[in-house]
Each structure stands twice: as structure tokens, then as C-alpha cells.
VEXNU-942639 format. One record per atom (N, C-alpha, C): residue number from 1; residue in one letter; x, z, y; atom name. Coordinates in Angstrom, 2 decimals, always signed. Layout:
// VEXNU-942639
+-----+---+---------+---------+---------+----+
|   k | r |       x |       z |       y |  a |
+-----+---+---------+---------+---------+----+
| NUM | a |       X |       Z |       Y | CA |
...
+-----+---+---------+---------+---------+----+
// end
This chain:
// VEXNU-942639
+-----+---+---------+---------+---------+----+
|   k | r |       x |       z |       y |  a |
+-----+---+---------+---------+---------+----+
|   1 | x |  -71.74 | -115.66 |  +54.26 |  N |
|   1 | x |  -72.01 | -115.36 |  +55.65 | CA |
|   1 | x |  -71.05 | -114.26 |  +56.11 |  C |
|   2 | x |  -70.26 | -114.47 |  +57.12 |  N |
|   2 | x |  -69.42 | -113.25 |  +57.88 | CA |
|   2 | x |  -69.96 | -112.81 |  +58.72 |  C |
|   3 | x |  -69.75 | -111.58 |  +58.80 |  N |
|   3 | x |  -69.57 | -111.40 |  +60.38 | CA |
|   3 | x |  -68.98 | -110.41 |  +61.20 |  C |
|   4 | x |  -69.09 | -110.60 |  +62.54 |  N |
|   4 | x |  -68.15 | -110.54 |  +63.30 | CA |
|   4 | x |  -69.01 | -109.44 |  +64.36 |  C |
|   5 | x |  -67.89 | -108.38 |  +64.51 |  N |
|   5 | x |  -67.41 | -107.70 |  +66.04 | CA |
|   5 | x |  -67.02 | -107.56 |  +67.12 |  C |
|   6 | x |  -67.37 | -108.10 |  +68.52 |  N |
|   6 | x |  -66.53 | -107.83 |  +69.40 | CA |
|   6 | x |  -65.72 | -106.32 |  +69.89 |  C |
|   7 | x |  -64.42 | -106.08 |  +69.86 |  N |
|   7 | x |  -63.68 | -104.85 |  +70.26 | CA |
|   7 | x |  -63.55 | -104.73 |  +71.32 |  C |
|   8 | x |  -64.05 | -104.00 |  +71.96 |  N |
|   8 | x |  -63.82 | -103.72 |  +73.45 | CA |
|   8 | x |  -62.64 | -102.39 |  +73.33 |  C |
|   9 | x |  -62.04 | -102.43 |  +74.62 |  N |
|   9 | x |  -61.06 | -100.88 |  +74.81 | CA |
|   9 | x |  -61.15 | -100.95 |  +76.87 |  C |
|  10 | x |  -61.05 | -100.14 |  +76.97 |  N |
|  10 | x |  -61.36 |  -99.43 |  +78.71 | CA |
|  10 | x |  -62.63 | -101.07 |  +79.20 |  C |
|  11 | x |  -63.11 | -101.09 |  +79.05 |  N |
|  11 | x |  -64.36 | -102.44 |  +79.14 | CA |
|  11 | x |  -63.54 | -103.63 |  +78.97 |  C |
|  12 | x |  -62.48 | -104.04 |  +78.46 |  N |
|  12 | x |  -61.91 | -105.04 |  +78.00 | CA |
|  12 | x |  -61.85 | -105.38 |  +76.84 |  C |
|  13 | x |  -62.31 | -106.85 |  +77.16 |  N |
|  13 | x |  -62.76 | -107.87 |  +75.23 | CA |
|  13 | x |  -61.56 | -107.67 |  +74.70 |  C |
|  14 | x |  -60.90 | -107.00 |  +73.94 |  N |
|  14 | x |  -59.48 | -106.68 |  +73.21 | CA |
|  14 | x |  -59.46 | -107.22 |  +71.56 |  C |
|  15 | x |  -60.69 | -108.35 |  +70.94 |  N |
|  15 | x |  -60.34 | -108.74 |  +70.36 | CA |
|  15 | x |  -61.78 | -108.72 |  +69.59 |  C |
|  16 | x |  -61.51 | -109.45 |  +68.09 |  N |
|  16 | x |  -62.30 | -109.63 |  +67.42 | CA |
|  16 | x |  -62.32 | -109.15 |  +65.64 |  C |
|  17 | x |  -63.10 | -108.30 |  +65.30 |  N |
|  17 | x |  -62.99 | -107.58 |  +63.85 | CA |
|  17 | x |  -63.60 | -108.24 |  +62.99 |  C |
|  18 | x |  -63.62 | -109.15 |  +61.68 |  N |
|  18 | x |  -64.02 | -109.94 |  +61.14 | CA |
|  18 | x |  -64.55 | -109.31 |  +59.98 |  C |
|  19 | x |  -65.91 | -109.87 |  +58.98 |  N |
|  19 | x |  -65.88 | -109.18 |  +57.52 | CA |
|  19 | x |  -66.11 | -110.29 |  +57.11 |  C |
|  20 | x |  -65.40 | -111.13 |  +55.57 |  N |
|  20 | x |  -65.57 | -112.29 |  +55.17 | CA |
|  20 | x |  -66.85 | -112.35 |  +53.73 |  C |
|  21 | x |  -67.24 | -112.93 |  +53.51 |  N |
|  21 | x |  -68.33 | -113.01 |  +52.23 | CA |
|  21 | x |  -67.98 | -112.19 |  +51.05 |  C |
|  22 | x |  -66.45 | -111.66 |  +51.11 |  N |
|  22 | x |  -66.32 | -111.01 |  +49.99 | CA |
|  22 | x |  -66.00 | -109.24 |  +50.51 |  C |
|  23 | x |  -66.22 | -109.04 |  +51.74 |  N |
|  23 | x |  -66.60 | -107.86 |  +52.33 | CA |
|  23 | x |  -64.67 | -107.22 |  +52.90 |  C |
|  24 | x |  -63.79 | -108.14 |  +52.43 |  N |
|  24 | x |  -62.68 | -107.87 |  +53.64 | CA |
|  24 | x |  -63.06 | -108.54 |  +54.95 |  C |
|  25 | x |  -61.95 | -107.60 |  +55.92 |  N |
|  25 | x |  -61.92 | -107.30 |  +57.49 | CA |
|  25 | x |  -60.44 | -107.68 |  +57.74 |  C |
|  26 | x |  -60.23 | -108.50 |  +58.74 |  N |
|  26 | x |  -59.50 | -108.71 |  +59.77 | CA |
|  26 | x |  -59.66 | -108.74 |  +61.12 |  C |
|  27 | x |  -58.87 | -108.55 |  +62.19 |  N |
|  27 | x |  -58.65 | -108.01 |  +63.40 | CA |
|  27 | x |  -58.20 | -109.54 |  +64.00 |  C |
|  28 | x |  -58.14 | -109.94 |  +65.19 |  N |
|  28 | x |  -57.35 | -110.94 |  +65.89 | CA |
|  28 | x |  -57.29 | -110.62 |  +67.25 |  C |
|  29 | x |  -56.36 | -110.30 |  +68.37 |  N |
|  29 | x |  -57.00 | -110.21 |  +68.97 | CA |
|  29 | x |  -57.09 | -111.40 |  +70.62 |  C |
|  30 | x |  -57.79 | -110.97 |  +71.64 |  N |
|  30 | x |  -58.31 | -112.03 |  +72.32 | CA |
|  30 | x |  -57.45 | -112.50 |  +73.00 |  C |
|  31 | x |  -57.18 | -114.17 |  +72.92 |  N |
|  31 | x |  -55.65 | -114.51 |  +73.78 | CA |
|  31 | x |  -55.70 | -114.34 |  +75.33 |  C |
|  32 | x |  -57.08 | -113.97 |  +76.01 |  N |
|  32 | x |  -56.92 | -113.41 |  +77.33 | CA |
|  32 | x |  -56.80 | -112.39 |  +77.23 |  C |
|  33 | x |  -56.77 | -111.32 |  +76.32 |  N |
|  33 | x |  -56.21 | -110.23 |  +76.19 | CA |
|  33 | x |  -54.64 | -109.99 |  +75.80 |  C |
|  34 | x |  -54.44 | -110.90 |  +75.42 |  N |
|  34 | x |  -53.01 | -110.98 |  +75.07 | CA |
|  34 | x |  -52.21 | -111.55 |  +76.07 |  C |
|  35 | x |  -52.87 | -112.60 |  +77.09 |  N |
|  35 | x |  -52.57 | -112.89 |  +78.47 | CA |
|  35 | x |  -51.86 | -111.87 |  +79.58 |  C |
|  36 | x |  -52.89 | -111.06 |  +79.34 |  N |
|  36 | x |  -52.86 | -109.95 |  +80.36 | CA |
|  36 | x |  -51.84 | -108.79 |  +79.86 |  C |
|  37 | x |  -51.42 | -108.75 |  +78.46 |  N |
|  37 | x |  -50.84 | -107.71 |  +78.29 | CA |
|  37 | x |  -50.76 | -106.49 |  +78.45 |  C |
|  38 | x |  -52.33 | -106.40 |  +77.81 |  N |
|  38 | x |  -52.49 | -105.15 |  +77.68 | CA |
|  38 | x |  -52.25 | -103.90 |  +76.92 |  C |
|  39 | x |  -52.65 | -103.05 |  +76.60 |  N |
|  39 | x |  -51.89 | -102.26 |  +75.44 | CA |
|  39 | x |  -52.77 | -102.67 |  +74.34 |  C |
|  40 | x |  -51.85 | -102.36 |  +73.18 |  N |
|  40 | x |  -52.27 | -102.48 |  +71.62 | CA |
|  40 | x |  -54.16 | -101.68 |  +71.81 |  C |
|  41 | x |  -54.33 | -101.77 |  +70.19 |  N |
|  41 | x |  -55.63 | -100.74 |  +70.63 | CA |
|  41 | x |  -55.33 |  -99.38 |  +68.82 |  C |
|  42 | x |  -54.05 | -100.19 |  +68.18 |  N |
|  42 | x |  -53.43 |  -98.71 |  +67.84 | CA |
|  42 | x |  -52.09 |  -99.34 |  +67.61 |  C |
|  43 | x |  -51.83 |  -98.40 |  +67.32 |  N |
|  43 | x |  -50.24 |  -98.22 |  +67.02 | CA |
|  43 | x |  -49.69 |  -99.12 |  +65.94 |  C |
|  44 | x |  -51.13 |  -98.98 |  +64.50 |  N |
|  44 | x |  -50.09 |  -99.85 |  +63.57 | CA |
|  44 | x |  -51.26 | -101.27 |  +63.63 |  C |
|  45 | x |  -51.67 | -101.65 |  +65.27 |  N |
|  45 | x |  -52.22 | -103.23 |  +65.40 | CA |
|  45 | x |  -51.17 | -103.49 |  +67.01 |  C |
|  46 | x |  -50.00 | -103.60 |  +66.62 |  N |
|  46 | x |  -49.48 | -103.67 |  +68.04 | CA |
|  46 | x |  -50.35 | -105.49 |  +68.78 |  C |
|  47 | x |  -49.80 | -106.13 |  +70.13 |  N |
|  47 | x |  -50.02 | -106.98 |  +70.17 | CA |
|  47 | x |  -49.01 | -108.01 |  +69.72 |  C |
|  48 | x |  -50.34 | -109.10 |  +69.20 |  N |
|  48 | x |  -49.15 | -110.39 |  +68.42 | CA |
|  48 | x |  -50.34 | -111.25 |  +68.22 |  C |
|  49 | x |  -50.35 | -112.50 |  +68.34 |  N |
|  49 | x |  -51.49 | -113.67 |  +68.06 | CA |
|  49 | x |  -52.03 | -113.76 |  +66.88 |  C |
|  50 | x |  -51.16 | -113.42 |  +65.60 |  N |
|  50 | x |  -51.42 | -113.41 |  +64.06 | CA |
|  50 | x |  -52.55 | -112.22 |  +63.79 |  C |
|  51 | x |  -53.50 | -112.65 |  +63.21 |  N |
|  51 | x |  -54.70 | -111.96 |  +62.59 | CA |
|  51 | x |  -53.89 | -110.67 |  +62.08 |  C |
|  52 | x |  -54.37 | -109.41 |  +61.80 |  N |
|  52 | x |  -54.22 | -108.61 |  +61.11 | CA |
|  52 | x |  -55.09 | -108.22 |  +59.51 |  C |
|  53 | x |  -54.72 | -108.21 |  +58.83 |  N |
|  53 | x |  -55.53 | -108.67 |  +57.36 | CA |
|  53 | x |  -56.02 | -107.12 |  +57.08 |  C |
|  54 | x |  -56.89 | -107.45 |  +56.01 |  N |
|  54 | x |  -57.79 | -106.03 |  +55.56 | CA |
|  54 | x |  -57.09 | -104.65 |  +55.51 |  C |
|  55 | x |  -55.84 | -104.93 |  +55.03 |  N |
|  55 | x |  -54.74 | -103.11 |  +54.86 | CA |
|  55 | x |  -54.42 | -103.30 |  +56.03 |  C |
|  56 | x |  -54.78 | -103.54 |  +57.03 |  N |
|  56 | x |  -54.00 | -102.72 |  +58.44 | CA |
|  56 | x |  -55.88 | -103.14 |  +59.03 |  C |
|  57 | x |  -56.55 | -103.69 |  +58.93 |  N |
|  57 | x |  -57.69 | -103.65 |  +59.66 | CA |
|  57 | x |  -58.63 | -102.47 |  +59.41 |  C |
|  58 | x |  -58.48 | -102.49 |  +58.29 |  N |
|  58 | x |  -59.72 | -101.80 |  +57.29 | CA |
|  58 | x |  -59.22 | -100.35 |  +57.77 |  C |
|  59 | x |  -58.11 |  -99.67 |  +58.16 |  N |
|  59 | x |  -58.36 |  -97.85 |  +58.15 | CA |
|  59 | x |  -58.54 |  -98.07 |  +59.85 |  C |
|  60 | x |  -58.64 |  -98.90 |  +60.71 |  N |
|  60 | x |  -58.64 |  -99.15 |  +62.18 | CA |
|  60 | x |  -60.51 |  -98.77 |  +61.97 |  C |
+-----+---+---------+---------+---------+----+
// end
């Protein structure tokens, strides 16, 4: 069973934080957020469509 986070940043859905059955986290974030082009929500998750995997999710 996973589960899942919605990330909000200034009241915008900015993406989704994942934990998988074996307790890693990944980041993705929302392609209407990525639409709009908004800012990153840090520095080392810039924006990009590709998931971000547990060593860059996990200290976020």
C-alpha cells in the first residue's frame, strides 16, 4: 500500500510526494503546474516532468 501527498506552494497543487511499500519517496510534479510555469518548490527539485527519486525527495 502507498501513499500519497498532495504539495501545495502559495495555494497551488505543485505536485505530488509519493511513499512506496518499501517506505521510499518520490516527488512528481503537477503537469498544470508545470503548464503554468511556476517556480520550482526547491532549488535541488527544479521544474521537469521526470519524478524525482528518494535522494533528492527524501531531505525535501
Amino acid at each position: 500500500m502507498s501513499r500519497a501527498l498532495d504539495v501545495y506552494l502559495r495555494g497551488d497543487k505543485a505536485g505530488l510526494l509519493e511513499q512506496d511499500e518499501a517506505g521510499q519517496l518520490s516527488f512528481a510534479y503537477d503537469s498544470e503546474y508545470l503548464a503554468q510555469n511556476k517556480v520550482a518548490i526547491s532549488v535541488s527539485m527544479p521544474l521537469r516532468e521526470e519524478a524525482f527519486s528518494d535522494a533528492v525527495a527524501r531531505p525535501f
